[in-house]
C-alpha positions as CSV (number, residue, x, y, z in Angstrom):
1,X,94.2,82.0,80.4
2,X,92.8,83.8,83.4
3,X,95.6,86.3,85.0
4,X,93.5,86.5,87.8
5,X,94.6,83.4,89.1
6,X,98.3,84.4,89.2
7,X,99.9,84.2,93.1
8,X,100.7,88.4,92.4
9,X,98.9,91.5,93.1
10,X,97.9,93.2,90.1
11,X,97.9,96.7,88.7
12,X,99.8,97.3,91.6
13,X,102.2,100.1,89.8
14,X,100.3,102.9,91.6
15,X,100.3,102.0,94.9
16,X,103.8,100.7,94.8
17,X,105.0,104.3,94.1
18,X,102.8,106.0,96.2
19,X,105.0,103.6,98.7
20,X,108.4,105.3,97.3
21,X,107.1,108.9,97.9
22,X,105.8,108.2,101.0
23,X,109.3,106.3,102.0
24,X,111.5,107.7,105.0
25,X,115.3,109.9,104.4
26,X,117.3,106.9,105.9
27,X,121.0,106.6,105.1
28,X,122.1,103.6,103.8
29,X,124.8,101.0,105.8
30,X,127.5,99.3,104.2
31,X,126.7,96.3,102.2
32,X,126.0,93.3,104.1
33,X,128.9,90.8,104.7
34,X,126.6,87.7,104.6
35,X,125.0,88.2,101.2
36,X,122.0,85.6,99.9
37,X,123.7,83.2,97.4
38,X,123.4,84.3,94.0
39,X,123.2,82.1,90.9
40,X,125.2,83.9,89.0
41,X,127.9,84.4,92.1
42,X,127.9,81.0,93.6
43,X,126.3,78.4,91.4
44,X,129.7,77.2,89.8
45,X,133.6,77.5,91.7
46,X,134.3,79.1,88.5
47,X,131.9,82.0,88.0
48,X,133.3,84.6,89.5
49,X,137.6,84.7,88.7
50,X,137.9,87.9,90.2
51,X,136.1,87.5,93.6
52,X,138.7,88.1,96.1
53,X,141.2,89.7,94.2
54,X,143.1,92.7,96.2
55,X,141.5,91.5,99.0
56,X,144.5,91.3,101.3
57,X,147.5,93.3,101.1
58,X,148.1,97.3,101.5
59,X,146.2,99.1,98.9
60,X,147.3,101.8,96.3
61,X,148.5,104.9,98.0
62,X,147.1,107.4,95.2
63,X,145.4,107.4,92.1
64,X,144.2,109.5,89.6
65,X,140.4,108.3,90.0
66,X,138.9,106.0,92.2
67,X,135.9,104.4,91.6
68,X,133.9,102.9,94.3
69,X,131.8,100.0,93.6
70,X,133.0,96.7,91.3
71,X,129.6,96.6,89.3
72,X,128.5,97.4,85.6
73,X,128.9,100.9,86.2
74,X,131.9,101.0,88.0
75,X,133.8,98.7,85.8
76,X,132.2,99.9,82.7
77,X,133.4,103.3,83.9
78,X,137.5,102.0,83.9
79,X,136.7,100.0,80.4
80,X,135.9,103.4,78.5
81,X,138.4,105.2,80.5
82,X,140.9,103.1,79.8
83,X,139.9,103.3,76.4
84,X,139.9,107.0,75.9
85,X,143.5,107.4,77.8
86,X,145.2,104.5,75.4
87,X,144.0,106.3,72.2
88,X,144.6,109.8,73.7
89,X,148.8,108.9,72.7
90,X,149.8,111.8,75.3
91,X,151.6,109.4,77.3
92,X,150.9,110.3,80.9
93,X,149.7,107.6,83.0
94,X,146.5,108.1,84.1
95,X,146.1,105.8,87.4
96,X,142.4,104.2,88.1
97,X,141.6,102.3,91.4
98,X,138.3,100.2,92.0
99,X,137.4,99.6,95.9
100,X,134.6,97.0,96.4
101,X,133.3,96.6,99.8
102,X,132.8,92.6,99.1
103,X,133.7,90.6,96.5
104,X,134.4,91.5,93.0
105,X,130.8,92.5,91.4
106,X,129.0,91.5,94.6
107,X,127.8,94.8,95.9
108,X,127.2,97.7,94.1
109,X,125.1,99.0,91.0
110,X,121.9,97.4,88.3
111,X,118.6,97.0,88.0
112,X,116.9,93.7,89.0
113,X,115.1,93.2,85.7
114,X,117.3,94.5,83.1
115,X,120.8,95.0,82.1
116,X,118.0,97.3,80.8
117,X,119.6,98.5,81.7
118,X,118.8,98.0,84.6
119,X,122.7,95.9,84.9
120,X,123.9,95.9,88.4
121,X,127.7,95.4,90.1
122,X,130.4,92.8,89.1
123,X,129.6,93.5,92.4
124,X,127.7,91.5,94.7
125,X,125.1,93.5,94.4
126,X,122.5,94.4,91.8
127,X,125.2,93.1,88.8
128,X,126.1,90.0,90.4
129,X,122.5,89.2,91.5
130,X,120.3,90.6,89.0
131,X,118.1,88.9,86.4
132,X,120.0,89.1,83.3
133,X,118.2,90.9,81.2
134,X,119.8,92.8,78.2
135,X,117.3,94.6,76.7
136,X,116.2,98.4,75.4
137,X,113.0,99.5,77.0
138,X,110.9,100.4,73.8
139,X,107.2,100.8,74.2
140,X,106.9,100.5,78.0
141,X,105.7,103.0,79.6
142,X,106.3,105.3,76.5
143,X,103.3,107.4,76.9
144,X,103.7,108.1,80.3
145,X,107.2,109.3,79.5
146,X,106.4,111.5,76.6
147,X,103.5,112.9,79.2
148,X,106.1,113.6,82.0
149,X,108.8,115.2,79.7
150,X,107.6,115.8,76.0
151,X,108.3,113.9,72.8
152,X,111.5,114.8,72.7
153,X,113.3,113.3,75.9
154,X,111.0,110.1,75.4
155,X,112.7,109.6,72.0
156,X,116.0,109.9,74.0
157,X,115.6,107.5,76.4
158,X,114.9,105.2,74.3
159,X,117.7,106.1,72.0
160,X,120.2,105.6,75.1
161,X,118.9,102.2,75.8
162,X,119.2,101.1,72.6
163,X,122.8,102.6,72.3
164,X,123.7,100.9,75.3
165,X,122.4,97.6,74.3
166,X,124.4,97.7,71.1
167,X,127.6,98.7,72.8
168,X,127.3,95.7,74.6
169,X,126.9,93.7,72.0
170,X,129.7,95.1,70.1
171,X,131.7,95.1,73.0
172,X,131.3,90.8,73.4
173,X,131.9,90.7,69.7
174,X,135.3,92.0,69.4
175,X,137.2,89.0,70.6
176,X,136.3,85.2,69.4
177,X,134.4,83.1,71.8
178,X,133.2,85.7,74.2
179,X,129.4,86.3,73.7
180,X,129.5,82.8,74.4
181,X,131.4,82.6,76.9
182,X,128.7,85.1,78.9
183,X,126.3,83.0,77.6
184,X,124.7,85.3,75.4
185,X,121.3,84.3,73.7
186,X,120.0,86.4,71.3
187,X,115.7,85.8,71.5
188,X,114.0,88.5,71.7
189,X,111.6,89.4,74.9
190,X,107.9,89.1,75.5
191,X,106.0,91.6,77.9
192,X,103.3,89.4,79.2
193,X,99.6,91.5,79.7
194,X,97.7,90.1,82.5
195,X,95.3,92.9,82.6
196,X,93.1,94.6,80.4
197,X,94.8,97.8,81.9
198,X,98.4,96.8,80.7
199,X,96.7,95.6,77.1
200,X,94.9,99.3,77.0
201,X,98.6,101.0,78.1
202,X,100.5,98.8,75.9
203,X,98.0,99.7,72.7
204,X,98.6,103.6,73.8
205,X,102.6,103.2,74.3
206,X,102.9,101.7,70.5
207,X,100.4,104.5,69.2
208,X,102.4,107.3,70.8
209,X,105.8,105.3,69.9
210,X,104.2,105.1,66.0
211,X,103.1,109.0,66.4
212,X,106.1,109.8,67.3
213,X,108.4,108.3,64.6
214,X,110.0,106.2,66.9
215,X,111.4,102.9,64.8
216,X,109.5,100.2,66.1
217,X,111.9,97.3,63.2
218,X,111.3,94.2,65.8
219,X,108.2,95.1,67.6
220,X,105.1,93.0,67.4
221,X,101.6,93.1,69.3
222,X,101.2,89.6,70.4
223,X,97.4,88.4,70.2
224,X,96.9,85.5,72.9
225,X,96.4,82.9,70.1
226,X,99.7,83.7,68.8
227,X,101.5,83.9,71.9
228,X,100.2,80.7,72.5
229,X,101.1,79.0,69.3
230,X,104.9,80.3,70.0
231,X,105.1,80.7,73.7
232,X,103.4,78.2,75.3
233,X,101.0,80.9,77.1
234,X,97.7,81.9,76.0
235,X,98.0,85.8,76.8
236,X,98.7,89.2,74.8
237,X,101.5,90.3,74.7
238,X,104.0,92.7,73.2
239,X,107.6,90.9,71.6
240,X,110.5,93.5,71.3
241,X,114.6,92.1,70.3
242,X,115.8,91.2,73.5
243,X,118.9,89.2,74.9
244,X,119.9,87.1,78.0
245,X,122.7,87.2,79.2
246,X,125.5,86.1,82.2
247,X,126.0,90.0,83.9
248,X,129.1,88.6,86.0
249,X,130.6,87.2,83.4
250,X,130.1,90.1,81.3
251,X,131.3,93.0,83.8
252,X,134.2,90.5,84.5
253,X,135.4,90.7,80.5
254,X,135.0,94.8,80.9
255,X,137.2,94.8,83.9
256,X,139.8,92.1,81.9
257,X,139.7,94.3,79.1
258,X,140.3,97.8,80.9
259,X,143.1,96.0,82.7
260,X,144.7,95.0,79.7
261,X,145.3,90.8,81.5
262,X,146.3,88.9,78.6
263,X,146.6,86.0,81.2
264,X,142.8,85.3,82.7
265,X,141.0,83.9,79.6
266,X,143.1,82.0,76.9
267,X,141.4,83.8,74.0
268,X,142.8,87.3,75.6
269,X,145.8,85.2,74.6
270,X,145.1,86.3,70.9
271,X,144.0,89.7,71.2
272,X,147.0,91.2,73.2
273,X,147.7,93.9,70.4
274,X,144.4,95.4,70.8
275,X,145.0,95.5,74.7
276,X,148.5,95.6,75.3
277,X,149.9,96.9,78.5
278,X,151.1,100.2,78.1
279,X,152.5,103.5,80.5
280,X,149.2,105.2,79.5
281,X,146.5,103.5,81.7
282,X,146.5,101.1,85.1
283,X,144.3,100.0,87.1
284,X,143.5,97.6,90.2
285,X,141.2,96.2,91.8
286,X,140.6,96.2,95.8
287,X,137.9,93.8,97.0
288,X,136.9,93.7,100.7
289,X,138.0,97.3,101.3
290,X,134.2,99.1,101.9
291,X,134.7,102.9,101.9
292,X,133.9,104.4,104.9
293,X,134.5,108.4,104.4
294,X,135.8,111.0,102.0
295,X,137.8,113.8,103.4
296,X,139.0,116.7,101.3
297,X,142.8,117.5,101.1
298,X,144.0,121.1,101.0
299,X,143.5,122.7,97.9
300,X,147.7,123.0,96.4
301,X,148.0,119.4,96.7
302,X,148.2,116.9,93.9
303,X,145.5,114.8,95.2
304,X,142.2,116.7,96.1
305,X,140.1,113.3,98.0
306,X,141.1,111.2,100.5
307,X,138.8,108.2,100.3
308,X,139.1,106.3,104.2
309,X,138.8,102.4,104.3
310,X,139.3,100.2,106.8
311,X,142.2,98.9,105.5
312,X,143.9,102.2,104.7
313,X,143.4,105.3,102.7
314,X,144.2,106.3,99.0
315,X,144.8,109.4,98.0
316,X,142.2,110.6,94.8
317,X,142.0,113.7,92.0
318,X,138.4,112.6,91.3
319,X,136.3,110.0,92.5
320,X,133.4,108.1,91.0
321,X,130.4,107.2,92.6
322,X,129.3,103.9,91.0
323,X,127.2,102.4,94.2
324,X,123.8,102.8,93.5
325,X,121.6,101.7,96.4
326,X,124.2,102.2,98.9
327,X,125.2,106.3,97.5
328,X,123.4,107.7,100.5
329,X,126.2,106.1,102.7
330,X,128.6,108.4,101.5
331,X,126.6,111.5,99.7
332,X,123.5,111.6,102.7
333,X,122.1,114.5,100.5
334,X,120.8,111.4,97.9
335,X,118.5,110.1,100.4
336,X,115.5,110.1,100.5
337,X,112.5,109.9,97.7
338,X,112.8,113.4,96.6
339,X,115.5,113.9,94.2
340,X,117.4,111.2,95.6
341,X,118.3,107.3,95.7
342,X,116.2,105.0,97.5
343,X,117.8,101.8,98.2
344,X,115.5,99.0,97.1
345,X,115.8,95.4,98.1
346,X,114.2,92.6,95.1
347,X,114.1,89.1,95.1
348,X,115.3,86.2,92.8
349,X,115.5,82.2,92.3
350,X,116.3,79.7,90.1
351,X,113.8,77.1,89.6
352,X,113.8,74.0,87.8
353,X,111.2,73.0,85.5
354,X,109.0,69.6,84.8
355,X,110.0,70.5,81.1
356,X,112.9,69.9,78.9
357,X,115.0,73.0,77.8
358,X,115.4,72.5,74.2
359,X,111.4,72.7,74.4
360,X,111.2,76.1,76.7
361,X,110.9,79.1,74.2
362,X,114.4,81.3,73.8
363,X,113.2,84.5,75.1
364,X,113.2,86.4,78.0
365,X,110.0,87.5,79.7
366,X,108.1,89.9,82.1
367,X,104.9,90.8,82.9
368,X,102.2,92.0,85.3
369,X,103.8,96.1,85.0
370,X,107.4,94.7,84.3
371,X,107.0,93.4,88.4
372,X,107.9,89.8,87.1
373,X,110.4,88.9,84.7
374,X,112.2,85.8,84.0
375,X,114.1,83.3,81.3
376,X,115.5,79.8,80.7
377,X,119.0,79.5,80.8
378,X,120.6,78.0,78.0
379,X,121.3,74.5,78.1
380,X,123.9,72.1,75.2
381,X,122.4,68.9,77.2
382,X,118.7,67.6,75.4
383,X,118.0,65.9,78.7
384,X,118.3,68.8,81.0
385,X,115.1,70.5,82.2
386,X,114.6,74.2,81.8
387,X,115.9,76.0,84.4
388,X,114.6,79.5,84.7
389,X,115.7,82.4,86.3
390,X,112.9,84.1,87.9
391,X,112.5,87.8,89.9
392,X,109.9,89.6,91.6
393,X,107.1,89.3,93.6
394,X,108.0,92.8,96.0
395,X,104.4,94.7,94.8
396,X,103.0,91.5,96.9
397,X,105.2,93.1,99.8
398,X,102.5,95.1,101.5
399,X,102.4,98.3,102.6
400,X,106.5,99.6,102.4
401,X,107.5,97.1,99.2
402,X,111.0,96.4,100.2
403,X,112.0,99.9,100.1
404,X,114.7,101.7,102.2
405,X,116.1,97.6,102.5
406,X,119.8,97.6,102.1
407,X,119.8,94.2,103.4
408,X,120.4,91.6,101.1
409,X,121.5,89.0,103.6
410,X,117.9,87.5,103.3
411,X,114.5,87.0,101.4
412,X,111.2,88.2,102.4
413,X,109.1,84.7,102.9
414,X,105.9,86.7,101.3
415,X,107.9,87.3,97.8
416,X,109.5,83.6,98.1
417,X,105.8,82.4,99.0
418,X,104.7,84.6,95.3
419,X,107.9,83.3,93.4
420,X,107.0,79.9,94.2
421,X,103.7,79.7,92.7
422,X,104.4,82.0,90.2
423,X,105.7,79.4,87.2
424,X,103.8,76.9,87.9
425,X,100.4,78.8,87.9
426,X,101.5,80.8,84.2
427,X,102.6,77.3,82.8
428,X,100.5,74.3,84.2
429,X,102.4,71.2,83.2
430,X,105.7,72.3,82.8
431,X,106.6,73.7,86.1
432,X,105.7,72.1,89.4
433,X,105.3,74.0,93.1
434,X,108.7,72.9,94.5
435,X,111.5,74.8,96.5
436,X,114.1,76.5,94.2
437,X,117.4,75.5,93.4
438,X,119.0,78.8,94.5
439,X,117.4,82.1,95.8
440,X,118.6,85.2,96.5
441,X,118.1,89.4,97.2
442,X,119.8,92.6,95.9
443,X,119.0,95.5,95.7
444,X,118.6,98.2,93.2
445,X,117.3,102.2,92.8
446,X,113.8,102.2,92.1
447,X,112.5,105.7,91.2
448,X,113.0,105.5,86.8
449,X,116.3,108.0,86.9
450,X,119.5,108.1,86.7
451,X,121.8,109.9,89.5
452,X,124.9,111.0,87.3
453,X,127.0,114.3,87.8
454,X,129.2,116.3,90.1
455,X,128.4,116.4,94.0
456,X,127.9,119.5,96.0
457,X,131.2,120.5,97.8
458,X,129.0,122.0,100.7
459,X,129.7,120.2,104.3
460,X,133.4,118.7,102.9
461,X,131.6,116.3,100.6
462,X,133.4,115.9,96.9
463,X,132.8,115.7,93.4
464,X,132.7,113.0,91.3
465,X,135.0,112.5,88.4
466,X,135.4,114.6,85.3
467,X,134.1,112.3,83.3
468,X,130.7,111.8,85.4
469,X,130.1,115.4,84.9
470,X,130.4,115.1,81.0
471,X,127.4,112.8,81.3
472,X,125.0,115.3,82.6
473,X,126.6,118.3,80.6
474,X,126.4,116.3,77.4
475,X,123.0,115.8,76.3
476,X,122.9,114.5,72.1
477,X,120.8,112.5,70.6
478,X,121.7,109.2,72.5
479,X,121.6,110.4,75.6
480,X,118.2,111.5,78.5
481,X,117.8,112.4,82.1
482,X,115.2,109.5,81.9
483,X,114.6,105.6,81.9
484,X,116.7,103.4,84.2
485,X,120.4,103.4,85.0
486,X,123.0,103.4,82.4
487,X,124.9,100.5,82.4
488,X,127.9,100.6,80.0
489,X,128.2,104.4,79.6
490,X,128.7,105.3,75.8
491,X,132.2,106.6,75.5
492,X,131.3,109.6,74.1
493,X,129.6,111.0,77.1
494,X,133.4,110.6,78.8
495,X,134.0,113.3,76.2
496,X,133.2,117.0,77.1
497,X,131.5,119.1,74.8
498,X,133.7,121.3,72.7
């Protein structure tokens, strides 16, 4: 097949981040109140149980650590807290608050192509409108990593990925019924080549992974008569393990489980003595209650933060920061492209296919740089066409690629004019040119780092939580400064070194 037919810009990865250095310092607005509709949000009544919940009423007038932002991280961040404090046995309640600005998982934190981790909010945002993607980055890009920052922290970035993929895992297998209930599919992931440039980087990333000892159990170079013969496109390719996933469903089950509700899913019903409410740990959730300023509190009170809403106030020891594109709103030293977060707005759709699903291959996919990526959703009904969950398309969004756009109220028509063609042209015959089914925006940080530790105090602004700090001051052999966001952090980084 000829690549060069494809409706996207190639080898584009240059210019793209050329674009993210050159970007402006703008501070980022609250999230958007009229949000794109999201598959994973609004495509059944019963996707999202949690969407509105705390969103009326006074809120909590203290608690020991707010968290702002309803997404992977944040809720990810109350799940191994809640954790550590049940085990802990001191018996001192340890109080957690989540605000979301929207509904539940619909505006903060993830990556648009992984849970990767590149997982975003239960949020409306990047977790509730992301691609579903749950898998370790392994070969990609790993030359220019070990390049950038040595053997060494290349080996640890992939090591965290992994880690975080297999907590997930572990996580939806502790209770009966639950990776299936997030629809979790188990098929591996392709990395499409369009280029002879990717085929030459992809040949150097496996011979540095090799030289380095990195285990490579699971990774295959894909020749184009192979793919073919098992993919249905004539194309190199590299395969790596890989899952697909439902991310609202999953950071909804992390937020059930730190809660300790027996009640919202009948096979909680079962597992009550693992999760039993207790004086050690609460928390609740406060949806539509966006934060709108931090003030510290004089220093020989209790509560050091008061975090400002517009419904109220609530009274904080520490606060965590789990609001990825939107951090600059409250900490303005993040913005910007140097050393800080650039809010980054990417496009998805669902599309139906011309083929049936029990045909489509069970994997997920990307290509052209990692700009595309996309997978069938799994279907139980052998009549039902594919329908595929598609994202990308911003490298074709000349010159500023959707950077410094908070905005995820609505699509750019030159990415939906890309995604549209984009199936059809990879896959003759089994897609046709049509208009989706749903599509949608979020948005997500796109400069390969992850923002975790304290804050400066300078100019009144706070610190984030204790446990935040533990993840930059704990650095073993699971855990790097590089790679893309954590999603569910590993609990032993809420532990501080010895």
């Amino acid at each position: 097949m000829d690549a060069s037919i494809l409706p996207v810009t190639l080898n584009s990865d240059n210019d793209v981040f050329k674009a993210f250095n050159q970007s402006s310092h703008c501070i980022s607005p609250l999230p958007a109140q009229n949000p794109t509709k999201s598959f994973w949000l609004d495509s059944e009544a019963a996707a999202n149980p949690l969407g509105q919940v705390g969103s009326t009423g006074p809120l909590s007038e203290a608690a020991d650590i707010v968290i702002i932002g309803s997404g992977i991280t944040g809720c990810s961040t109350a799940y191994h807290l809640s954790q550590l404090f049940r085990k802990s046995g001191e018996g001192k309640n340890q109080s957690v608050v989540i605000l979301e600005a929207r509904d539940f998982c619909k505006s903060f934190e993830a990556d648009a192509y992984k849970l990767k981790l590149s997982f975003n909010l239960i949020g409306s945002g990047a977790t509730g409108r992301n691609g579903g993607h749950l898998t370790a980055a392994t070969i990609h890009d790993f030359q220019r990593r070990v390049e950038a920052y040595g053997v060494e922290e290349a080996l640890r970035a992939v090591a965290l990925e992994r880690h975080t993929v297999t907590s997930v895992l572990e996580f939806l297998e502790k209770a009966p019924g639950a990776a299936e209930e997030v629809d979790l599919v188990r098929g591996g992931h392709v990395s499409l080549l369009f280029t002879p440039a990717e085929i030459e980087a992809a040949r150097n990333d496996i011979e540095a992974a090799t030289k380095a000892g990195m285990d490579l159990t699971g990774v295959e170079y894909l020749e184009p008569s192979v793919t073919k013969q098992r993919f249905r496109v004539e194309l190199p390719g590299v395969y790596s393990p890989g899952h697909t996933l439902w991310p609202l469903k999953l950071v909804t089950k992390l937020y059930q489980y730190a809660k300790g509700d027996s009640t919202t899913k009948s096979w909680l019903s079962s597992a009550t003595s693992w999760f039993s409410r207790d004086s050690s740990f609460s928390l609740d959730l406060f949806t539509h209650a966006p934060v709108n300023a931090i003030e510290a509190i004089s220093e020989d009170s209790t509560y050091r933060w008061l975090v400002k809403t517009e419904r109220g106030s609530v009274k904080a020891r520490y606060i965590v920061h789990a609001t990825n594109g939107y951090a600059s709103h409250l900490l303005p030293q993040l913005a910007g492209p140097s050393k800080g977060i650039i809010p980054t707005r990417a496009q998805c759709m669902s599309a139906r296919g011309s083929i049936e699903a029990h045909k489509w291959p069970v994997v997920g996919w990307g290509g052209n740089e990692g700009y595309e990526y996309w997978f069938a959703r799994p279907s139980h009904n052998a009549d039902e066409k594919a329908l595929v969950i598609l994202g990308g398309g911003r490298e074709t969004a000349v010159p500023n690629h959707e950077y410094n756009i908070a905005d995820d109220s609505s699509v750019n028509p030159v990415v939906s004019k890309s995604l549209r063609k984009f199936l059809p042209h990879l896959y003759p015959g089994d897609f046709e040119e049509r208009e989706p089914e749903m599509e949608w925006t979020l948005w997500y940080v796109q400069n390969r780092a992850r923002h975790m530790g304290t804050q400066s105090t300078t100019n009144r602004l706070h610190r984030l939580a204790k446990c935040i700090l533990t993840l930059t001051n704990h650095w073993s052999d699971t855990t790097s400064r590089l790679g893309t966001p954590v999603t569910v952090c590993p609990e032993h980084l809420l532990v501080p070194k010895s």
